[in-house]
MILO-933734 format. One record per residue: x, y, z of N, C-alpha, C, O, CB in turn; residue in one letter. Coordinates in steps of 0.05 Angstrom, whole numbers, plus 5000, padded with zeros to 4 digits. Each point is the difference from the previous one (the first is absolute). Glycine has a CB too. Layout:
MILO-933734
site n.u=X&n.v=Y&n.w=Z&ca.u=X&ca.v=Y&ca.w=Z&c.u=X&c.v=Y&c.w=Z&o.u=X&o.v=Y&o.w=Z&cb.u=X&cb.v=Y&cb.w=Z&aa=A
...
//
This chain:
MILO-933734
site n.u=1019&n.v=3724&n.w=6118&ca.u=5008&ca.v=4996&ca.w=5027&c.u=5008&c.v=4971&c.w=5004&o.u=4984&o.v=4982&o.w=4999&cb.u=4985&cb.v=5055&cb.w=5016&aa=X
site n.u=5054&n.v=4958&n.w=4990&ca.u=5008&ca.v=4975&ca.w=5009&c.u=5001&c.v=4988&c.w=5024&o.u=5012&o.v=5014&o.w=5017&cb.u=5006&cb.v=4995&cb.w=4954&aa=X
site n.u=4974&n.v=4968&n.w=5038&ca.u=4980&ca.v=4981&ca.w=5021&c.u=5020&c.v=4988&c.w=5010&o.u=5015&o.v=4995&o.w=4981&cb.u=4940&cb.v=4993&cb.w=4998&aa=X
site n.u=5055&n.v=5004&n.w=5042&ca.u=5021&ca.v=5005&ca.w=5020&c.u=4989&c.v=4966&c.w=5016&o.u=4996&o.v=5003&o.w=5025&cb.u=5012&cb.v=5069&cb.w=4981&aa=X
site n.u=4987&n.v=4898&n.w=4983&ca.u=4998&ca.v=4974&ca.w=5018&c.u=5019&c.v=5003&c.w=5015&o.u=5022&o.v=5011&o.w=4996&cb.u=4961&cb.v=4960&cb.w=4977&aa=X
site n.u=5004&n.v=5016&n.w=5054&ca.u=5022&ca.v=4987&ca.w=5015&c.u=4982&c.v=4981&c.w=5016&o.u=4986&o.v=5008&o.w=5018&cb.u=5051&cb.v=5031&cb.w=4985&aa=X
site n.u=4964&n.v=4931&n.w=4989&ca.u=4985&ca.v=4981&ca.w=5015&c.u=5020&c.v=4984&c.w=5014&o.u=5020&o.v=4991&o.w=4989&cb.u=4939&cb.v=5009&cb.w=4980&aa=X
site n.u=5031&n.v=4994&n.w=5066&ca.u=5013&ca.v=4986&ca.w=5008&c.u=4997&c.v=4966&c.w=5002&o.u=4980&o.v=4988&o.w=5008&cb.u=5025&cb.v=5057&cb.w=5009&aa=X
site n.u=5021&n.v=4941&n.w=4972&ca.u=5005&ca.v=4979&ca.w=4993&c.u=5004&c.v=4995&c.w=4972&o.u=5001&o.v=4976&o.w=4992&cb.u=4979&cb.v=5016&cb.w=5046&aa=X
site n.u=5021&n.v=5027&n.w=4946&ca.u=5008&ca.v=4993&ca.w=4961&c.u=5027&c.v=4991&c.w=5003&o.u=5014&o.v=5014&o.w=5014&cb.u=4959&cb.v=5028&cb.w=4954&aa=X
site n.u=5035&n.v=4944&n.w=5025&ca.u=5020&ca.v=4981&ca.w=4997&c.u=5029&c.v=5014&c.w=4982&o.u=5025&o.v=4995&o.w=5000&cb.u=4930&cb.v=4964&cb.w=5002&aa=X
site n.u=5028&n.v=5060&n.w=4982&ca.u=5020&ca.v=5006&ca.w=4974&c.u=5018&c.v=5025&c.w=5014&o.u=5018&o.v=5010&o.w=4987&cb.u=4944&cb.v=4977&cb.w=4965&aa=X
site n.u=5033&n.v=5022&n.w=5072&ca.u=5021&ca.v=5011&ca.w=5016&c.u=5012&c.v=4993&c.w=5026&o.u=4992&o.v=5005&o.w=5023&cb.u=4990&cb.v=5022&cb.w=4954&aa=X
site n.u=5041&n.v=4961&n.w=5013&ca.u=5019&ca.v=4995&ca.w=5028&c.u=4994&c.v=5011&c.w=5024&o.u=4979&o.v=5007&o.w=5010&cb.u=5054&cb.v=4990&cb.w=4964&aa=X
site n.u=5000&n.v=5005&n.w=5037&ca.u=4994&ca.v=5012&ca.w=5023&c.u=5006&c.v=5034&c.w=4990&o.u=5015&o.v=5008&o.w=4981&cb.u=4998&cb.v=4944&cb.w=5055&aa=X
site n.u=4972&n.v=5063&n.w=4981&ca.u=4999&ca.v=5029&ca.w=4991&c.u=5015&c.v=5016&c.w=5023&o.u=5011&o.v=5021&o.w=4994&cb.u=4942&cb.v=4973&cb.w=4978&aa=X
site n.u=5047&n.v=4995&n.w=5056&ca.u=5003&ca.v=5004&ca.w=5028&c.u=5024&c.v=5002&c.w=4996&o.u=5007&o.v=4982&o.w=4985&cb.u=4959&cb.v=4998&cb.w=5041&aa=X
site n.u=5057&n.v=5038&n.w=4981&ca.u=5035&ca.v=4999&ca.w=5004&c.u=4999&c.v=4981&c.w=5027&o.u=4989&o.v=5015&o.w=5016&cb.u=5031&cb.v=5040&cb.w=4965&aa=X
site n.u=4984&n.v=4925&n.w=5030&ca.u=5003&ca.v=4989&ca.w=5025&c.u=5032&c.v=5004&c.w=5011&o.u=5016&o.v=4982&o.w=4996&cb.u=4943&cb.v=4985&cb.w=4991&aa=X
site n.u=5050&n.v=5059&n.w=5029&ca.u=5018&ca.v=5009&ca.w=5013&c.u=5019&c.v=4978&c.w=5024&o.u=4990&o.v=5005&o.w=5021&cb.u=4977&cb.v=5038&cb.w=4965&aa=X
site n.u=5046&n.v=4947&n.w=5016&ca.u=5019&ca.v=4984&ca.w=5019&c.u=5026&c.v=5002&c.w=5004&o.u=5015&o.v=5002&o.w=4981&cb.u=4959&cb.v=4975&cb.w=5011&aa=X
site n.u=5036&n.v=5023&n.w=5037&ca.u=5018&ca.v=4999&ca.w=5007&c.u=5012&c.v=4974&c.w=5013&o.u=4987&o.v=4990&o.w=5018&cb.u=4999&cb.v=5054&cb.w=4980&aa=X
site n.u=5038&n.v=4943&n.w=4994&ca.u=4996&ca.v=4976&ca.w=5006&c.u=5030&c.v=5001&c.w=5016&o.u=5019&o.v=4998&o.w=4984&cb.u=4944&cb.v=4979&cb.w=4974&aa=X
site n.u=5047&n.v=5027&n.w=5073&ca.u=5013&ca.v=4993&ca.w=5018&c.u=5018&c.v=4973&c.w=5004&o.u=4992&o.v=4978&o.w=5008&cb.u=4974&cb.v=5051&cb.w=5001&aa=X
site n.u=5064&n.v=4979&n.w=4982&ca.u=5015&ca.v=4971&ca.w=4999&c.u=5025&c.v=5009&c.w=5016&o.u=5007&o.v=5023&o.w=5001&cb.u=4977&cb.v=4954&cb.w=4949&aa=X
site n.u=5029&n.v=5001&n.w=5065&ca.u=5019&ca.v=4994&ca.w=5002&c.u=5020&c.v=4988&c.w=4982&o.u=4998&o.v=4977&o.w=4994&cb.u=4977&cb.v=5026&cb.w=5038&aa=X
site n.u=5044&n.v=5011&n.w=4960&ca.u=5022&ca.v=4999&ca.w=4982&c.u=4997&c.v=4985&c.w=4989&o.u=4977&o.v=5000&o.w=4992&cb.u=5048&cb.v=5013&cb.w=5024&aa=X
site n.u=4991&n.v=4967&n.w=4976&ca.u=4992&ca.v=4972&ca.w=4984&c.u=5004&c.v=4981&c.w=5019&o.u=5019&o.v=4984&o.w=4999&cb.u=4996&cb.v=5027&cb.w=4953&aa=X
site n.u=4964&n.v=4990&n.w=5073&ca.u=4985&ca.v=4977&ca.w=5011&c.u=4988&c.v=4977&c.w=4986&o.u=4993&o.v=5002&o.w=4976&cb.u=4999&cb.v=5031&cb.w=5049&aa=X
site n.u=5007&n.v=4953&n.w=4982&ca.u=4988&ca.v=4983&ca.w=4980&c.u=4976&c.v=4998&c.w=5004&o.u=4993&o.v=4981&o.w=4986&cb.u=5040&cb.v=4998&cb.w=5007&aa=X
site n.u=4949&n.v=5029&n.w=5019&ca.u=4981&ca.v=5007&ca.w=5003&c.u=4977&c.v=5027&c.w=4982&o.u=4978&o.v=5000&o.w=4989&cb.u=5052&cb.v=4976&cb.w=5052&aa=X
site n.u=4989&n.v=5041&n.w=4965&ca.u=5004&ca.v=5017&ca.w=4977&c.u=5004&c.v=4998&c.w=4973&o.u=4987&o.v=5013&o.w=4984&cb.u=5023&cb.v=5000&cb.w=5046&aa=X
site n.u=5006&n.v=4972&n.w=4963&ca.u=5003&ca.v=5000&ca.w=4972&c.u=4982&c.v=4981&c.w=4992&o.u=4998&o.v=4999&o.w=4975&cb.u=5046&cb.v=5015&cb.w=5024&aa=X
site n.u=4943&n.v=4972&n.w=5012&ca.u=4972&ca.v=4976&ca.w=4990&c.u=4979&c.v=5019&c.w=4996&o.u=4987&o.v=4998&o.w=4979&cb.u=5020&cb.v=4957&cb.w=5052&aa=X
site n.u=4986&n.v=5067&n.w=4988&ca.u=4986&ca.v=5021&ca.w=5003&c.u=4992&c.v=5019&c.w=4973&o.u=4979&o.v=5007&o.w=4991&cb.u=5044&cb.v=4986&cb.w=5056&aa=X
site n.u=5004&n.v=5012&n.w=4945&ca.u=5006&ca.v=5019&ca.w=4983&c.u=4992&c.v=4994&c.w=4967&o.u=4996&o.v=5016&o.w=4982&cb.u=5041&cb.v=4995&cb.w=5056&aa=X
site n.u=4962&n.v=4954&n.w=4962&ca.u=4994&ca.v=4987&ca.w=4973&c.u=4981&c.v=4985&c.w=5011&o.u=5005&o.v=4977&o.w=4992&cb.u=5037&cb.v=5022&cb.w=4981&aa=X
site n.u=4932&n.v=5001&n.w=5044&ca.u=4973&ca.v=4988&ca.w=4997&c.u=4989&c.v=5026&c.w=4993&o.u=4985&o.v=5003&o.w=4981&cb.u=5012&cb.v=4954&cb.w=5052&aa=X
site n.u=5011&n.v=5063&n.w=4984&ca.u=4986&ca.v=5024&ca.w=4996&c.u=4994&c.v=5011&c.w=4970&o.u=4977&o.v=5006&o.w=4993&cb.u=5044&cb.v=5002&cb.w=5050&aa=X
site n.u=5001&n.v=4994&n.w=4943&ca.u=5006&ca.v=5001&ca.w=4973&c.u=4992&c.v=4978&c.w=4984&o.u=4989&o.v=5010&o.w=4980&cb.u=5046&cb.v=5015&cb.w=5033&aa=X
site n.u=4963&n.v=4958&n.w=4985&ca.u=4976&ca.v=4977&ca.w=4996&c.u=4973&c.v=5010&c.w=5005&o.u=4986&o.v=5002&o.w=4980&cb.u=5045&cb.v=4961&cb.w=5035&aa=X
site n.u=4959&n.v=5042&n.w=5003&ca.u=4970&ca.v=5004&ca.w=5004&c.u=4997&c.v=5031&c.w=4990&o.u=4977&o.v=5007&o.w=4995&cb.u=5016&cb.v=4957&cb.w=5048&aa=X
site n.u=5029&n.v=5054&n.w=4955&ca.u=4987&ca.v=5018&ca.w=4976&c.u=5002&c.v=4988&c.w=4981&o.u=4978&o.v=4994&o.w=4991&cb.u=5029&cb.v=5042&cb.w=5021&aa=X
site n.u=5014&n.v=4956&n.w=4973&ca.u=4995&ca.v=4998&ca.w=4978&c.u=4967&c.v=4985&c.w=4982&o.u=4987&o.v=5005&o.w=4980&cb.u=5070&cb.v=4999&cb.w=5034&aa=X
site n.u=4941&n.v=4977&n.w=5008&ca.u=4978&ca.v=4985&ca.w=4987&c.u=4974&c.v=5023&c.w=5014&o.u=4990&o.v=5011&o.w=4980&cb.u=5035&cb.v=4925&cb.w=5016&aa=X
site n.u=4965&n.v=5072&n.w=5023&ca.u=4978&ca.v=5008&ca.w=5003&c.u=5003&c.v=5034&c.w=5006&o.u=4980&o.v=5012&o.w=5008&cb.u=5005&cb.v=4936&cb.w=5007&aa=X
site n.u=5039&n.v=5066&n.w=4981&ca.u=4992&ca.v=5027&ca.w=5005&c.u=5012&c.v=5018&c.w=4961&o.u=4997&o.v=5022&o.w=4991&cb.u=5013&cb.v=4973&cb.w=5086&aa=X
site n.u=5005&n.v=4981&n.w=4912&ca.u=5008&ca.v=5007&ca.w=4983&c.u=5019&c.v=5031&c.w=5001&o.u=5019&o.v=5001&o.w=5016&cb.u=4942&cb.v=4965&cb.w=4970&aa=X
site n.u=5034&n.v=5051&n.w=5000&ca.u=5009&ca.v=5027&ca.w=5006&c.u=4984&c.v=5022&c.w=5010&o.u=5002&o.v=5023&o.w=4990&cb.u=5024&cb.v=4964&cb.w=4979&aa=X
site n.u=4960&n.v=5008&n.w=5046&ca.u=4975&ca.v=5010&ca.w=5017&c.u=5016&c.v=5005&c.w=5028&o.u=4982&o.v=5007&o.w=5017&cb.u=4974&cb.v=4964&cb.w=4956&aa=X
site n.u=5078&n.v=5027&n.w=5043&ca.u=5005&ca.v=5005&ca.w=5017&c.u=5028&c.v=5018&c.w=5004&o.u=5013&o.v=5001&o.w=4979&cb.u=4955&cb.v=4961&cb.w=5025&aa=X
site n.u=5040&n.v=5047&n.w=5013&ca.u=5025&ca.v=5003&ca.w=5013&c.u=5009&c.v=5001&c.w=5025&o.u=4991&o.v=5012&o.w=5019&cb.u=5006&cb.v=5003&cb.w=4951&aa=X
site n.u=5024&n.v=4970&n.w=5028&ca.u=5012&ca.v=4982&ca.w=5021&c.u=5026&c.v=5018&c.w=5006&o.u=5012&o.v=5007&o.w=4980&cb.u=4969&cb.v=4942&cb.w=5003&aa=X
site n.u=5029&n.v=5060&n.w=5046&ca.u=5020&ca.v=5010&ca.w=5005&c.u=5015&c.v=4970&c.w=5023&o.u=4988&o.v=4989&o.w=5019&cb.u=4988&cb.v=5074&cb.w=4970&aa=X
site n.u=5047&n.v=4932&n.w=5004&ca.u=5004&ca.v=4986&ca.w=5029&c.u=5033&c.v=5007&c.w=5004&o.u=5020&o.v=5004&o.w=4986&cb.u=4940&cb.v=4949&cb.w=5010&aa=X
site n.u=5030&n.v=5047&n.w=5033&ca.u=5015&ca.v=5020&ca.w=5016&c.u=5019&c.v=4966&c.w=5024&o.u=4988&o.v=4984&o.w=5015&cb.u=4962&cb.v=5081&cb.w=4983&aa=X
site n.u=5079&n.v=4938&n.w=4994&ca.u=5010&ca.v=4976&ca.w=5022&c.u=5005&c.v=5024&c.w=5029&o.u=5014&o.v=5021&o.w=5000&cb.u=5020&cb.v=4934&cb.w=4956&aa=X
site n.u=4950&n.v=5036&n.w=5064&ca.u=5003&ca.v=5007&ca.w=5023&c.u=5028&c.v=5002&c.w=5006&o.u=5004&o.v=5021&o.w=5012&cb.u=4954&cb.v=4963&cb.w=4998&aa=X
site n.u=5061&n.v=5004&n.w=4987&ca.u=5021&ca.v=4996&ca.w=5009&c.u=5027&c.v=5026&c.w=4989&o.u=5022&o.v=5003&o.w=5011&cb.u=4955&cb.v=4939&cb.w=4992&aa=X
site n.u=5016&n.v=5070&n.w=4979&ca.u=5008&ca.v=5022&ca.w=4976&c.u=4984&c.v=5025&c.w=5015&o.u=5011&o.v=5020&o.w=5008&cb.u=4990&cb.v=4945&cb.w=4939&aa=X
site n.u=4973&n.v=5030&n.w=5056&ca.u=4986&ca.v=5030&ca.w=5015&c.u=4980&c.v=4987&c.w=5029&o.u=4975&o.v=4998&o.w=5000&cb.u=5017&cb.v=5036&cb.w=4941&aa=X
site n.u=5023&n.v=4960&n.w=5079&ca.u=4987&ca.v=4992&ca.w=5025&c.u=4981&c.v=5026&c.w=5008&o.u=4978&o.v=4996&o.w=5010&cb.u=5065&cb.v=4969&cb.w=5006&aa=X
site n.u=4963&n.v=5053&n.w=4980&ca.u=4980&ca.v=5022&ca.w=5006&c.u=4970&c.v=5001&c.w=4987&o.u=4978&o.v=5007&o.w=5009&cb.u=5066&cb.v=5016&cb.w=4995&aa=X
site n.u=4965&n.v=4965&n.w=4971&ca.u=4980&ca.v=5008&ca.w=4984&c.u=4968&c.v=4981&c.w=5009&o.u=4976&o.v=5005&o.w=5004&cb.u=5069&cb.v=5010&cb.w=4954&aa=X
site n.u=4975&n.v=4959&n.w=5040&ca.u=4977&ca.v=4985&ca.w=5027&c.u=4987&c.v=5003&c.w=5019&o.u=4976&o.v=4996&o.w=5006&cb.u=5042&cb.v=4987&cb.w=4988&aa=X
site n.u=5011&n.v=5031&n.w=5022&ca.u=4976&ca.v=5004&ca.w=5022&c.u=4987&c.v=5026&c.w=5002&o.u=5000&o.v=5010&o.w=5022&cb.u=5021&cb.v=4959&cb.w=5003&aa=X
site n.u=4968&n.v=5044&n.w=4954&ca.u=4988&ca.v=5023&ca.w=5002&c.u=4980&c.v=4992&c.w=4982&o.u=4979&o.v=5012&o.w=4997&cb.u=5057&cb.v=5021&cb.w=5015&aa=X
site n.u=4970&n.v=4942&n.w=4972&ca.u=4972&ca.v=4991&ca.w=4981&c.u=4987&c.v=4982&c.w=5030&o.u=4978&o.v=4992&o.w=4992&cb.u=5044&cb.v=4999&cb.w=4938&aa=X
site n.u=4981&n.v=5001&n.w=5095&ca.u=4997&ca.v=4980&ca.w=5011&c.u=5003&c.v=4974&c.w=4992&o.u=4979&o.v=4987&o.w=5004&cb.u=5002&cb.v=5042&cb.w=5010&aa=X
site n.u=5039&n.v=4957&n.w=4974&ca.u=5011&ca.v=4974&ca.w=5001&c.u=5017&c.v=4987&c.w=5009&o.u=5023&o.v=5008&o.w=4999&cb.u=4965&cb.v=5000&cb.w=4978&aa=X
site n.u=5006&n.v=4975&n.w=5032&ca.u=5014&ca.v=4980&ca.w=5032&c.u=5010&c.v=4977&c.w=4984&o.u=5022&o.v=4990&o.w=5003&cb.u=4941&cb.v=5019&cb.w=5043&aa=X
site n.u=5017&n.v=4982&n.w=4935&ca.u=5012&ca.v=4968&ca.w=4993&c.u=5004&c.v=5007&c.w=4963&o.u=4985&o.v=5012&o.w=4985&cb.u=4980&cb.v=4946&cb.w=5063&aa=X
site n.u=5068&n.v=5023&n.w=4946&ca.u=4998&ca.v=4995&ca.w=4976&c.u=4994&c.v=4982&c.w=4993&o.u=4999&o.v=4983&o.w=5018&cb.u=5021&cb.v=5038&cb.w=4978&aa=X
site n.u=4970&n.v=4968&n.w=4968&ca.u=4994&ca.v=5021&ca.w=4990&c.u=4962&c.v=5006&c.w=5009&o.u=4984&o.v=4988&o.w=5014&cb.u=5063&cb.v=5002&cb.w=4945&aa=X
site n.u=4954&n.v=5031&n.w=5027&ca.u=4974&ca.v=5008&ca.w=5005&c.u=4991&c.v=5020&c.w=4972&o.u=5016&o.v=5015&o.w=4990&cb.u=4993&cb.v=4981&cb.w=5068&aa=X
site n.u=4967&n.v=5000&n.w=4934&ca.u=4985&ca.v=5014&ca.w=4977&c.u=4977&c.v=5022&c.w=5018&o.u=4988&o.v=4997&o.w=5021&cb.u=5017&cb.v=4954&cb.w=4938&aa=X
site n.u=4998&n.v=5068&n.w=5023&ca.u=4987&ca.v=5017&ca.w=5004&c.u=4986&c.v=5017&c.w=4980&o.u=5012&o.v=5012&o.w=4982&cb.u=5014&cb.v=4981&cb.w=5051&aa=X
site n.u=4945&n.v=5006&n.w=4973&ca.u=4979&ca.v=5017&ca.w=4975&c.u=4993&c.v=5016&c.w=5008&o.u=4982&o.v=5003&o.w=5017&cb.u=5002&cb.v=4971&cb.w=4964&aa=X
site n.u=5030&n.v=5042&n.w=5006&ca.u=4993&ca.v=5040&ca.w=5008&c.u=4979&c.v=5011&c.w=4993&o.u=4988&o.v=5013&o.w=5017&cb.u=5051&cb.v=5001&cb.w=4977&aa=X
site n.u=4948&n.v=4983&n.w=4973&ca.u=4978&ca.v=5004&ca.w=4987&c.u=4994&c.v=4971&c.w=4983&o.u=5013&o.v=4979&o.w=5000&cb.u=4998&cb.v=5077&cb.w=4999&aa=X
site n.u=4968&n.v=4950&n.w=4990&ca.u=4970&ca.v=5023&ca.w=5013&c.u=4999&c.v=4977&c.w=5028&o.u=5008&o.v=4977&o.w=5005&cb.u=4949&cb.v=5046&cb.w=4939&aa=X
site n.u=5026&n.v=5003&n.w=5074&ca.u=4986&ca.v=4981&ca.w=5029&c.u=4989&c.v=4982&c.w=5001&o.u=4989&o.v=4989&o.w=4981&cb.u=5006&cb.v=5037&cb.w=5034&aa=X
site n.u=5004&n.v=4969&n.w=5005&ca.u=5018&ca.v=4999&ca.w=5027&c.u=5025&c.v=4982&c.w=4992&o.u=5003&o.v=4983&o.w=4982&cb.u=4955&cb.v=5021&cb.w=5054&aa=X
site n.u=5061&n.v=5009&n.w=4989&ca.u=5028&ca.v=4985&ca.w=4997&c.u=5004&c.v=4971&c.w=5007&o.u=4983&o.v=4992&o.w=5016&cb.u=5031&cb.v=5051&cb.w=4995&aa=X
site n.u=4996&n.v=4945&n.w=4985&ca.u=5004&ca.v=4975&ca.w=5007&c.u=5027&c.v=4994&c.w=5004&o.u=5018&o.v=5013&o.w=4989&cb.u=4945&cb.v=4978&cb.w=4991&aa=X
site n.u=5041&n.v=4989&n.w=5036&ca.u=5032&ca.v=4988&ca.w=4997&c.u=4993&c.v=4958&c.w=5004&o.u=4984&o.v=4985&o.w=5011&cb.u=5049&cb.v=5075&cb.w=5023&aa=X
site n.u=4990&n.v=4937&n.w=4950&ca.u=5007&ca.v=4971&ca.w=5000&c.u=5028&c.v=4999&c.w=5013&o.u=5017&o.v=5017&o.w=4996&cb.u=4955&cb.v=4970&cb.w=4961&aa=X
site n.u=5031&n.v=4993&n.w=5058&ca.u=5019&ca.v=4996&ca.w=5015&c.u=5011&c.v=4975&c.w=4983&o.u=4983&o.v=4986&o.w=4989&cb.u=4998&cb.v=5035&cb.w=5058&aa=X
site n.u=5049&n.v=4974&n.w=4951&ca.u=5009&ca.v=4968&ca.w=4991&c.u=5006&c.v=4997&c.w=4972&o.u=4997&o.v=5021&o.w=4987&cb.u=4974&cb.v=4961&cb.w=5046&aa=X
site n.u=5038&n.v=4994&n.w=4953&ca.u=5016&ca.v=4998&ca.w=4980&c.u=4977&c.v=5003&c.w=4977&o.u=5010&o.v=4997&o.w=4977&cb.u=5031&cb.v=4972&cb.w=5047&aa=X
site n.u=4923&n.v=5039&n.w=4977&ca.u=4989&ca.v=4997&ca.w=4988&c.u=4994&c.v=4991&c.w=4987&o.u=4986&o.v=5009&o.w=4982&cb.u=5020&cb.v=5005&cb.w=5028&aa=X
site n.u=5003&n.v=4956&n.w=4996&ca.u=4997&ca.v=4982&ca.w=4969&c.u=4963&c.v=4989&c.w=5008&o.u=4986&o.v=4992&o.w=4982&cb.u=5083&cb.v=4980&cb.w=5006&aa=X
site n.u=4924&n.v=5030&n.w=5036&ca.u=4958&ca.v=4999&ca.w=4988&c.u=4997&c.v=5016&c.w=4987&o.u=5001&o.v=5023&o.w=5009&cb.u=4975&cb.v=4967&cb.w=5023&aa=X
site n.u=5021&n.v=5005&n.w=4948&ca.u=4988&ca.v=5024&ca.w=4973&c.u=4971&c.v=5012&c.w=5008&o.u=4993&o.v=5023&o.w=4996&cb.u=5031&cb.v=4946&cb.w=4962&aa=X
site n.u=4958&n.v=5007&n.w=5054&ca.u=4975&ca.v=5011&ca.w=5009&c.u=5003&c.v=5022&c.w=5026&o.u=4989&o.v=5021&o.w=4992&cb.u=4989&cb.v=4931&cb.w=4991&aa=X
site n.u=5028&n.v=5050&n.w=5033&ca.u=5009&ca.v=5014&ca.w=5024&c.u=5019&c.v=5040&c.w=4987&o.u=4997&o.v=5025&o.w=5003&cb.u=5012&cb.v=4905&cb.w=5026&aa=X
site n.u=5010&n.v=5047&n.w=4955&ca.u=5011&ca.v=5038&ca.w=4988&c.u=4976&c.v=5008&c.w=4981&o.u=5000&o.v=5024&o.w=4997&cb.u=5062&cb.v=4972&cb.w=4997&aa=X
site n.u=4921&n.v=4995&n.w=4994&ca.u=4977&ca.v=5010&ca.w=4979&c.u=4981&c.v=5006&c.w=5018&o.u=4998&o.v=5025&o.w=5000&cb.u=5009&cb.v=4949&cb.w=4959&aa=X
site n.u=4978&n.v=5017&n.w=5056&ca.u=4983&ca.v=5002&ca.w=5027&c.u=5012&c.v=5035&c.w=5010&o.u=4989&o.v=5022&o.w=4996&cb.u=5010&cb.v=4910&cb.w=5023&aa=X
site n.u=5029&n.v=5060&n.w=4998&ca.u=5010&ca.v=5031&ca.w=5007&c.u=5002&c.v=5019&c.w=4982&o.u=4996&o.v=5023&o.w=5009&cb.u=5028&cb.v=4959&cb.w=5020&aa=X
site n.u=4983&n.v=5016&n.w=4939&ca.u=4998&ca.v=5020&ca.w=4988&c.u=4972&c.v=5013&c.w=4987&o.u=4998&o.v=5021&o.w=4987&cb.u=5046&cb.v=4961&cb.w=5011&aa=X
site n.u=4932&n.v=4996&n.w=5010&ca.u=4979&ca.v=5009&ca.w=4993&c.u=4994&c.v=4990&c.w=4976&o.u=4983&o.v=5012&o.w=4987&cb.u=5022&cb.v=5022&cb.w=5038&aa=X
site n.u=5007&n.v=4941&n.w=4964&ca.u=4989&ca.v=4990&ca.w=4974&c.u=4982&c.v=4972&c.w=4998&o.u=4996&o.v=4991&o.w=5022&cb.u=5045&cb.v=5033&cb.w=4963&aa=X
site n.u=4954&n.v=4969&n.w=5006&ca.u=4992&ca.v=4973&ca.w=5000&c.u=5013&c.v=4982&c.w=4975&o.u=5005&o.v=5014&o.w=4980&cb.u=4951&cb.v=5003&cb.w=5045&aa=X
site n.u=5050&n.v=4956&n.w=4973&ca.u=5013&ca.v=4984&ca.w=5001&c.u=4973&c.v=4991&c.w=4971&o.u=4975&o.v=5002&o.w=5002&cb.u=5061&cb.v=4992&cb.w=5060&aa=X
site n.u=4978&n.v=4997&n.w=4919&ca.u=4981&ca.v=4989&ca.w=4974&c.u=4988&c.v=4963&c.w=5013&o.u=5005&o.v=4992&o.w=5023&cb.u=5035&cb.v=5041&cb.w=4926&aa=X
site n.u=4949&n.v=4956&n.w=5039&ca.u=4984&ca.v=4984&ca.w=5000&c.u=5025&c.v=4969&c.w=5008&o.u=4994&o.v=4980&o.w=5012&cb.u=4961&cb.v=5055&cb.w=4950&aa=X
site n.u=5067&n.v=4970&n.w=5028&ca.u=5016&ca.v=4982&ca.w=5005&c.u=5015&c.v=5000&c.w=5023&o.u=5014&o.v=4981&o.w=5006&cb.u=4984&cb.v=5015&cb.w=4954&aa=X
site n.u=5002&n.v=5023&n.w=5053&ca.u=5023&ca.v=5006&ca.w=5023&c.u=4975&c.v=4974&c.w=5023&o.u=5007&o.v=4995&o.w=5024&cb.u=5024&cb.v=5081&cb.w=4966&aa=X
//
């Protein structure tokens, strides 16, 4: 019969969690497009391939906004796991989008 660990905090497994987001832009705002590469920066270093990211330019599907409820670009949004969250802005506080997505930030941030 084989014994099935799972202790929380062992180090030797990443992240295990898919962390789900939708991340809300205006065309190539420039606001947006700063958006689009911190975001992608802060997976790469702390969600690794542990996520998926849909982003949707409001301006291409205005509907689609406002039926997700979004008023301001850009804006991030964490669908899964709960609760949802949103970040408003070009995202470049890394502590603030990790905070909203529910992560915490290593010893150097």
């Amino acid at each position: 019969m084989a014994r099935k660990r799972t202790k929380a905090g062992a180090t030797d497994a990443p992240v295990t969690t898919v962390v789900v987001m939708c991340l809300y832009v205006a065309g190539k705002a420039p606001n947006s497009i700063k958006a689009i590469a911190n975001l992608q920066a802060i997976c790469r270093r702390y969600l690794k391939d542990g996520y998926k990211l849909e982003i949707v330019d409001v301006c291409e599907y205005p509907l689609r906004a406002l039926a997700d409820g979004v008023v301001v670009t850009p804006t991030l949004t964490k669908v899964s796991p709960a609760p949802a969250s949103n970040v408003i802005g070009n995202l470049s506080d890394t502590g603030s989008v990790l905070a909203g997505l529910g992560l915490h930030a290593g010893p150097m941030e």
